[in-house]
C-alpha positions as CSV (number, residue, x, y, z in Angstrom):
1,X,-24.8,-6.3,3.4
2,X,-24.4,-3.6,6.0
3,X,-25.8,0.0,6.0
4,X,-25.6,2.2,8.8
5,X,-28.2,4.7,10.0
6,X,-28.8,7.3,12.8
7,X,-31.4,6.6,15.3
8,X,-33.3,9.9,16.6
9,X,-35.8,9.5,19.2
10,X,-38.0,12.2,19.8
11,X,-39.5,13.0,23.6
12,X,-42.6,12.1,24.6
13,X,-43.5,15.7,25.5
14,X,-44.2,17.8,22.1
15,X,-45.1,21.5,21.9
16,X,-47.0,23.3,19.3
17,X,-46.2,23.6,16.0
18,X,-45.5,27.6,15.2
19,X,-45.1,29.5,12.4
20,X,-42.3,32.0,14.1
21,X,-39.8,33.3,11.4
22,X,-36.3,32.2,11.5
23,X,-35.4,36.2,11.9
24,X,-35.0,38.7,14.6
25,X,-38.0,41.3,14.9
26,X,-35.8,43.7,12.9
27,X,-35.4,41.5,9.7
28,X,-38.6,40.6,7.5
29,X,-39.2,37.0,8.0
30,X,-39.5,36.9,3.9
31,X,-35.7,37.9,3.8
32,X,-35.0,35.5,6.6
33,X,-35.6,32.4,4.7
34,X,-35.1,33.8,1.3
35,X,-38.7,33.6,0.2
36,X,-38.8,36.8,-1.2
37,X,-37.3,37.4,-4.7
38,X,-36.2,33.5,-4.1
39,X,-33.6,31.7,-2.2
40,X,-30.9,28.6,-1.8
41,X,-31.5,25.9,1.0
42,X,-29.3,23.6,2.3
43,X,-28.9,21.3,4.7
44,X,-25.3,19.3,5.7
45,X,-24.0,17.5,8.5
46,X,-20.4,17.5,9.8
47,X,-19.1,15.7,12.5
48,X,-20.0,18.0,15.3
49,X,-22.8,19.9,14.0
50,X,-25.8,20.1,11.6
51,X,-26.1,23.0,9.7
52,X,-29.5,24.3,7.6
53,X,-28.8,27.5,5.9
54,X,-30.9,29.5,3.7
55,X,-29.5,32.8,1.4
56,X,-30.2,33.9,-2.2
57,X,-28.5,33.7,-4.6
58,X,-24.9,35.1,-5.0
59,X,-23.9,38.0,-6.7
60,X,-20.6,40.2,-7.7
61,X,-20.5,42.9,-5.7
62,X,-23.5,42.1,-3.7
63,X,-23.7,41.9,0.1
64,X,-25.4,38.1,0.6
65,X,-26.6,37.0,4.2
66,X,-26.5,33.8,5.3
67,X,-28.7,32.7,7.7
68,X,-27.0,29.6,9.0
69,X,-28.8,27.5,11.6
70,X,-26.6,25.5,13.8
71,X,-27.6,22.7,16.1
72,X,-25.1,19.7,18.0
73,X,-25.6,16.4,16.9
74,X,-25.3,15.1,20.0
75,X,-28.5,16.5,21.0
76,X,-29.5,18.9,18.9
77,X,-29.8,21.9,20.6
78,X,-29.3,25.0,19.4
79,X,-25.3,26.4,18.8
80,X,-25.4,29.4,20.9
81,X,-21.4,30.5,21.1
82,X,-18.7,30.9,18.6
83,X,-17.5,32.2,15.2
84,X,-19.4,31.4,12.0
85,X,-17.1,32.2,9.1
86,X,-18.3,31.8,5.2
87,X,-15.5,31.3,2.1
88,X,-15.6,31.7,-1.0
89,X,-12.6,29.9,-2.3
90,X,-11.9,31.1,-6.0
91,X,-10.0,28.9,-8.2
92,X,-6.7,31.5,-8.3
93,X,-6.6,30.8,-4.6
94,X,-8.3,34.2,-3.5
95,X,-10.8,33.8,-0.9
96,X,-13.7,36.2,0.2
97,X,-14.6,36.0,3.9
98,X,-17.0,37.0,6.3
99,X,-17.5,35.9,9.7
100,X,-20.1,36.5,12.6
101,X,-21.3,35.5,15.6
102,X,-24.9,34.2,17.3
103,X,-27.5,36.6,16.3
104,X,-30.6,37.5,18.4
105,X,-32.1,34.0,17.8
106,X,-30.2,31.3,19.3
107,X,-28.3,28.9,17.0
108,X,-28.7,31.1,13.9
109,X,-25.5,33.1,12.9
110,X,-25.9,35.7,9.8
111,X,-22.1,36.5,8.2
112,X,-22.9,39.2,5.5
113,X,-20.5,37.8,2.3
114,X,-19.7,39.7,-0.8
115,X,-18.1,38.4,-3.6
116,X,-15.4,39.8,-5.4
117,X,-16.5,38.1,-8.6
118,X,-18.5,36.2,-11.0
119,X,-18.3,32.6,-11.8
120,X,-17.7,29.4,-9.9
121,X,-16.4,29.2,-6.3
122,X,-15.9,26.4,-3.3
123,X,-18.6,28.0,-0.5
124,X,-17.8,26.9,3.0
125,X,-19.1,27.5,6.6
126,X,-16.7,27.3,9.1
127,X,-17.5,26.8,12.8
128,X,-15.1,28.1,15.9
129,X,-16.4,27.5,19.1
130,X,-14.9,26.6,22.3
131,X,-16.0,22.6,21.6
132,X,-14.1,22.1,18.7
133,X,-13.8,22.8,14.8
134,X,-17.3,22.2,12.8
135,X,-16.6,22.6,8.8
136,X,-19.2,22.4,6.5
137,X,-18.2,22.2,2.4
138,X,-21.1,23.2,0.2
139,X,-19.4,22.5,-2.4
140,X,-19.3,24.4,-6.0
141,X,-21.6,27.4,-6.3
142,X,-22.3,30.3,-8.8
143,X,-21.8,33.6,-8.4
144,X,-23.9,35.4,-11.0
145,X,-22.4,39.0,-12.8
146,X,-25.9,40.6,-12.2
147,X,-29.2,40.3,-10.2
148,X,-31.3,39.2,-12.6
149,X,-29.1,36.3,-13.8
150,X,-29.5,35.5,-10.0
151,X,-33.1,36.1,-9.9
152,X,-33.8,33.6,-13.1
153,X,-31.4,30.8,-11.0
154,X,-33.3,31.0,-8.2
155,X,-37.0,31.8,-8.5
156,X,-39.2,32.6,-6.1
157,X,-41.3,29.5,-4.4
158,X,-45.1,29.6,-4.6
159,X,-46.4,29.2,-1.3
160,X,-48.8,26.5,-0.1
161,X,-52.2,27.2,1.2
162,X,-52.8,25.3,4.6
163,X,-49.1,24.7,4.9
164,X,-47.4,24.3,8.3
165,X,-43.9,25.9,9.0
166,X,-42.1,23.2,11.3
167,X,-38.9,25.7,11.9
168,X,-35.6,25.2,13.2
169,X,-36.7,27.6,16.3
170,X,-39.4,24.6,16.7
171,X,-37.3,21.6,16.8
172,X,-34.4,23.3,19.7
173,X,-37.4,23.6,21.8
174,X,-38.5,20.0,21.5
175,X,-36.0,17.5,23.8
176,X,-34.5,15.3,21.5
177,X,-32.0,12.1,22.5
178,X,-29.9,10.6,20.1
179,X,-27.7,7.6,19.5
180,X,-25.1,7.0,18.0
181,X,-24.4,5.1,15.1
182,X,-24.3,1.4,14.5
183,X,-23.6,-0.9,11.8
184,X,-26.4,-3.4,11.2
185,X,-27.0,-6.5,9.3
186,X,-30.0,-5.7,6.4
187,X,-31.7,-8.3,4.7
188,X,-30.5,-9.1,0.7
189,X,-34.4,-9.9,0.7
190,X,-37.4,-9.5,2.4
191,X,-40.1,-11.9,1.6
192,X,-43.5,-9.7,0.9
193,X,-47.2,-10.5,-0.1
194,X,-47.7,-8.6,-3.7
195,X,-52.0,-8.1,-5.1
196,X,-51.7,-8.5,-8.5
197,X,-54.1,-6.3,-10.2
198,X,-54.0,-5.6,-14.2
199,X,-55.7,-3.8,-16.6
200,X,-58.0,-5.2,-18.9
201,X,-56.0,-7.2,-22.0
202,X,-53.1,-6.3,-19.8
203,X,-49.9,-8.8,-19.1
204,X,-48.7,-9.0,-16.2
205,X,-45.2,-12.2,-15.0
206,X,-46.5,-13.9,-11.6
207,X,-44.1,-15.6,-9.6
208,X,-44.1,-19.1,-7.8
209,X,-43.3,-19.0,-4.0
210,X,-41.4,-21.9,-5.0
211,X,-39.4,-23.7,-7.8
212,X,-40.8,-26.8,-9.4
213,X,-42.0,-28.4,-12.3
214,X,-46.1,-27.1,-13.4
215,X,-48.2,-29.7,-13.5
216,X,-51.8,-30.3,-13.5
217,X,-52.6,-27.3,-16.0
218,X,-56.4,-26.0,-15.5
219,X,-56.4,-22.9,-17.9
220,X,-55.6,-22.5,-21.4
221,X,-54.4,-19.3,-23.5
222,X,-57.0,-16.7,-23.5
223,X,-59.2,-17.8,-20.5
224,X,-60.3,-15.4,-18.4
225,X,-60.2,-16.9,-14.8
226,X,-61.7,-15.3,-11.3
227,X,-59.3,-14.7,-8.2
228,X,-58.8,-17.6,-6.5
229,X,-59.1,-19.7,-9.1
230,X,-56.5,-22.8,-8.9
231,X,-54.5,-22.6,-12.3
232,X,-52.3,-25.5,-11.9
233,X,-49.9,-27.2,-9.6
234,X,-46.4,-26.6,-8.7
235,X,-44.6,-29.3,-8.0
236,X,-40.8,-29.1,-5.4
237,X,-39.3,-32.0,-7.2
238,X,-36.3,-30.5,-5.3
239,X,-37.7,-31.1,-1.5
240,X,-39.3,-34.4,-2.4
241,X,-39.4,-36.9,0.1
242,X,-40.7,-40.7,0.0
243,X,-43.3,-42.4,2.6
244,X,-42.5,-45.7,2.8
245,X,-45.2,-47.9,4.2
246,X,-43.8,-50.5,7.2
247,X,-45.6,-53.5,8.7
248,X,-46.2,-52.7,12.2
249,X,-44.0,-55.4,13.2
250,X,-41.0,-54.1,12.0
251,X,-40.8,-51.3,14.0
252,X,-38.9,-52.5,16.7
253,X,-35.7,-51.2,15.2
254,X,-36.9,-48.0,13.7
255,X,-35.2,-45.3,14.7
256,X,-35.2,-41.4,13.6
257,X,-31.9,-40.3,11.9
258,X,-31.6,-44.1,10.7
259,X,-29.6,-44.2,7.2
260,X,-31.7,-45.8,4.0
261,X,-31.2,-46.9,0.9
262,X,-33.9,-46.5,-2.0
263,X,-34.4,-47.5,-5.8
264,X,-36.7,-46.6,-8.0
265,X,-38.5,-48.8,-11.2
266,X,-38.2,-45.3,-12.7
267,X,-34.3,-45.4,-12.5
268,X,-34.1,-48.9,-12.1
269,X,-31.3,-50.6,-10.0
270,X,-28.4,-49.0,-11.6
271,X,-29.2,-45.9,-9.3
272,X,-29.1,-46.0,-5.6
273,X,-30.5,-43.2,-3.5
274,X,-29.8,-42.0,-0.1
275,X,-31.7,-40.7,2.8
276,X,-32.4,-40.7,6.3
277,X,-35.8,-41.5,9.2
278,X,-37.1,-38.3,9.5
279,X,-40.5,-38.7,10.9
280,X,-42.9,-41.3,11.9
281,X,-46.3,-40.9,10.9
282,X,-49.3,-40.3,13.8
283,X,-51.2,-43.3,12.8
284,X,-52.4,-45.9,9.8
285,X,-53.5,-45.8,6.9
286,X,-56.7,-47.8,8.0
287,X,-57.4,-45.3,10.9
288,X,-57.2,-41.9,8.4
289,X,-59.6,-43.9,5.8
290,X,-63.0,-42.3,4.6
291,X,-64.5,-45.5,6.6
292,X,-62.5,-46.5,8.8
293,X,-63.1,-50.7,9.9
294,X,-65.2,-51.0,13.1
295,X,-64.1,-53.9,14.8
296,X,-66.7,-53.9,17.5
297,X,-69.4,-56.1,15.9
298,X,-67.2,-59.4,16.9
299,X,-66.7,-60.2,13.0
300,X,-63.2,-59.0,13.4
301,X,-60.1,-61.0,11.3
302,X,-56.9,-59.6,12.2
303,X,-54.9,-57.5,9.7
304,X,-51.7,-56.2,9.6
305,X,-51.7,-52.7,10.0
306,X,-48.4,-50.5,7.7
307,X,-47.7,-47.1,9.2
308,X,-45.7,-44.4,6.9
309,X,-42.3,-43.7,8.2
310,X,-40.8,-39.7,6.2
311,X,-37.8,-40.3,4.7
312,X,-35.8,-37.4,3.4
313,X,-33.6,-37.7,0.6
314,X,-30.5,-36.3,-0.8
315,X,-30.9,-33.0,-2.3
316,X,-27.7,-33.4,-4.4
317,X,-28.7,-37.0,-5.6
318,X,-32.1,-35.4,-6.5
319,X,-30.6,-33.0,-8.6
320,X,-29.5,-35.7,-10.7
321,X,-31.5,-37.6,-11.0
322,X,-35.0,-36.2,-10.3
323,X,-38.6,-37.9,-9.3
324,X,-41.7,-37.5,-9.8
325,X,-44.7,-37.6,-7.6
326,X,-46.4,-41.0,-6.8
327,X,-43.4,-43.1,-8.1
328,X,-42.8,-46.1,-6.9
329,X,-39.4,-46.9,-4.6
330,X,-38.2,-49.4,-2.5
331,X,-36.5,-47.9,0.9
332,X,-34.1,-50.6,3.0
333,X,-33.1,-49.0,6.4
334,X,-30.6,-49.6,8.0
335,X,-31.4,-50.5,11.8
336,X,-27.5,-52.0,12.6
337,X,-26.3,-48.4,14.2
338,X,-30.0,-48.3,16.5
């Protein structure tokens, strides 16, 4: 599975946060941003430019301002030349238009759009400037028969105390880079660490790290157990492996990767299993005992020592005929391809 994303990075140098209005010193910040009497936002990307624009809602017959803020995706500064054109695009065809350029604040342009009439229309922003073509489709809007149908669409937001304005002004006068996009690989999972915590009486499904078969059940229906309690054991009858226990004379032809044969009494004969030398076990049994033989005292009889050799089995044999542990097998290796 792929997804692709855009990377922004933003500079190490950061200026204040401010509270400026998106307006000119002439036009009530309020109406700016559509707070007063409520307002539409929206923000869309085309292939050239990003657009946030703010405006309330339409109206026949009313003059609606757009205030349209424009910034390059390439490095998203501030759109400071060209046309901005709004459509309406009604379903007969007919089109209402208005177009404008850069206002007094860089990167915003303000076209002043009435509509001919009520009901549903395409609205579209349409950027001409000297780098190219930048169309933005807002898709269907509304355009309401009177104000207060408008008013009800779009009611006015209830301001938050403490809140910070982070405007568009704000951002053009922070240095951004930006890369372009890549297609990455993303994980179908991704392993995690879950705390289960339930309610009293509560249910809740826990599941194994691994698949297997429970064994060595320590809690019954209706017990209340503490965290970190053992509950039971989980067995991999799918990963197992045998340790088969050599003389230490026979392993002058042992060799890793070597291929074995194994039965088991629990199959019997009739079914052969196959494997291969993984590993070579670190030492004796006699030298990891709980008390291990001192030989020191001169009352020593030689014995001979067995070392466990890993031998990993078939998973596909497994499957079919699956072990348990602490069976009993006998492994025969082969040591003619040493």
């Amino acid at each position: 599975m792929t997804r692709s994303r855009l990377l922004v990075v933003l500079a190490a140098t950061l200026l204040p946060l401010s509270l400026a209005a998106c307006s000119g010193a002439d036009v009530p910040a309020e109406e700016a941003h559509g707070h007063g009497g409520g307002g539409i936002k929206v923000t869309d990307y085309a292939d050239l430019t990003e657009l946030f624009v703010e405006y309330r809602p339409l109206v026949m017959g009313k003059d609606r301002r757009f205030d349209a803020h424009l910034s390059w995706l390439d490095d998203y500064r501030a759109v400071t030349e060209g046309t901005l054109t709004a459509e309406l695009t009604w379903p007969d065809g007919t089109v209402d238009r208005a177009e404008a350029g850069p206002s007094d604040v860089e990167g915003i342009f303000r076209p002043l759009l009435k509509a001919s009439k009520s009901g549903k229309a395409r609205l579209r922003l349409v950027l001409d400037s000297p780098r190219g073509v930048s169309s933005h489709d807002l898709g269907e809007v509304t355009v309401w028969a009177t104000s207060e149908e408008g008013a009800e669409a779009a009611p006015a937001e209830e301001e938050i105390d403490g809140a910070i304005a982070f405007t568009k002004e704000v951002q053009w006068r922070i240095p951004f880079l930006a890369e372009a996009v890549r297609r990455e690989d993303v994980a179908l999972t991704i392993p995690v660490t879950v705390d289960v915590q339930m309610q009293p009486q509560a249910e809740a499904m826990v599941s194994a790290p691994v698949d297997g078969i429970v064994t060595n059940k320590q809690v019954q229906v209706g017990q209340r157990i503490a965290a970190g309690a053992p509950i039971m054991t989980i067995v991999p009858i799918a990963t197992a492996y045998v340790d088969a226990n050599y003389k230490e004379s026979q392993f002058k032809d042992i060799r890793m990767g070597q291929p074995v044969e194994l039965v088991s009494d629990f199959y019997g004969d009739d079914v052969v299993f196959h494997g291969k030398v993984v590993g070579i076990a670190g030492g004796t049994g006699a030298a990891f005992s709980l008390i291990p033989a001192q030989n020191a005292t001169g009352n020593w009889v030689k014995v001979v020592q067995r070392l466990p050799v890993r031998i990993a089995l078939d998973p596909k044999e497994l499957k079919a005929h699956p072990l348990r542990v602490g069976l009993s097998m006998e492994a025969t290796i082969d040591t003619r391809g040493k």
